[in-house]
N, C-alpha and C positions, 0 to 999 in steps of 0.2 A: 545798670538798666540798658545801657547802650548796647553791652553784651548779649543781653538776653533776647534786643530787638532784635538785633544785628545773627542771633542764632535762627530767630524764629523764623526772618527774612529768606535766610540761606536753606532753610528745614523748609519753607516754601516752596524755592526756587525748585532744589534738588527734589524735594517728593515726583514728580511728575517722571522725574528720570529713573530716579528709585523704581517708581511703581509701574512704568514701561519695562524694565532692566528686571523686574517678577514676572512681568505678563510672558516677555519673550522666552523666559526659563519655563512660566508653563509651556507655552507652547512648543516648547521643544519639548517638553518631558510627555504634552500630549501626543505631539509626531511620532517618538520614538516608544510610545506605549503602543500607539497605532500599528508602525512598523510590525513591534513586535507579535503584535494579534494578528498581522497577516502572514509575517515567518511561522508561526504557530500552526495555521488555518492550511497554508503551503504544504507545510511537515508534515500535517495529519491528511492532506490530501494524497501527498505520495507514498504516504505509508497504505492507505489505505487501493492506492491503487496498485502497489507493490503485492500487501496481500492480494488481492483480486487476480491480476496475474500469476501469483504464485500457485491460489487457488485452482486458478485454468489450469495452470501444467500439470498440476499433481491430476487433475480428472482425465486431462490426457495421455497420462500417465496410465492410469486406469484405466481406462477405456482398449488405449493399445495393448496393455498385460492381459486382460481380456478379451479382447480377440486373437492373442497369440495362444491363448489355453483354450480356446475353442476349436485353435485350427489345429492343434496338438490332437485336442479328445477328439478330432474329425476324422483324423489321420490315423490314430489308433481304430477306430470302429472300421475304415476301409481296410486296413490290413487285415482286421478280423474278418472280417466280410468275407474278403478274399479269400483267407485261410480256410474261412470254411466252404465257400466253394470248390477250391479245391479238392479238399477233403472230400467233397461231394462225388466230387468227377472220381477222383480216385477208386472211393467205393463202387461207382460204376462200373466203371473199368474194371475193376479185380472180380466183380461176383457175374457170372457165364451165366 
């Protein structure tokens, strides 16, 4: 009987420290749940502004390709222009 006092006494004392020595484990496995929803939240931010930049460069990508093929097709029609001007004078000149 002494024994079972004497467990129940000590199963008293100790609860308090037991059930402190849970709380703290939650709360670290709260913190570190936390943590990790903000490493998470972090991640998808930089990914998403990694795309977003990346997005950028490819439009200005495009946009420069595109006005290098318009200064191309500019360049072709001035030479033609040209060529047939001169073509023009030419014909002048030759017919009296």
């Amino acid at each position: 009987m002494r024994k079972a006092i004497l467990l129940v006494t000590l199963f008293a004392l100790a609860w308090p420290v037991l059930a402190d020595e849970g709380q703290r484990d939650s709360l670290n496995d709260s913190r570190q749940r936390n943590q990790l929803q903000r490493d998470v939240s972090s991640d998808r931010a930089t990914t998403i502004e990694r795309r977003q930049s990346l997005n950028r460069s490819e439009h200005r990508d495009e946009r420069f390709d595109e006005r290098q093929r318009r200064e191309r097709q500019l360049k072709r029609s001035q030479r033609r222009l040209e060529d047939s001007q001169r073509e023009l004078r030419n014909q002048r000149n030759q017919s009296p």
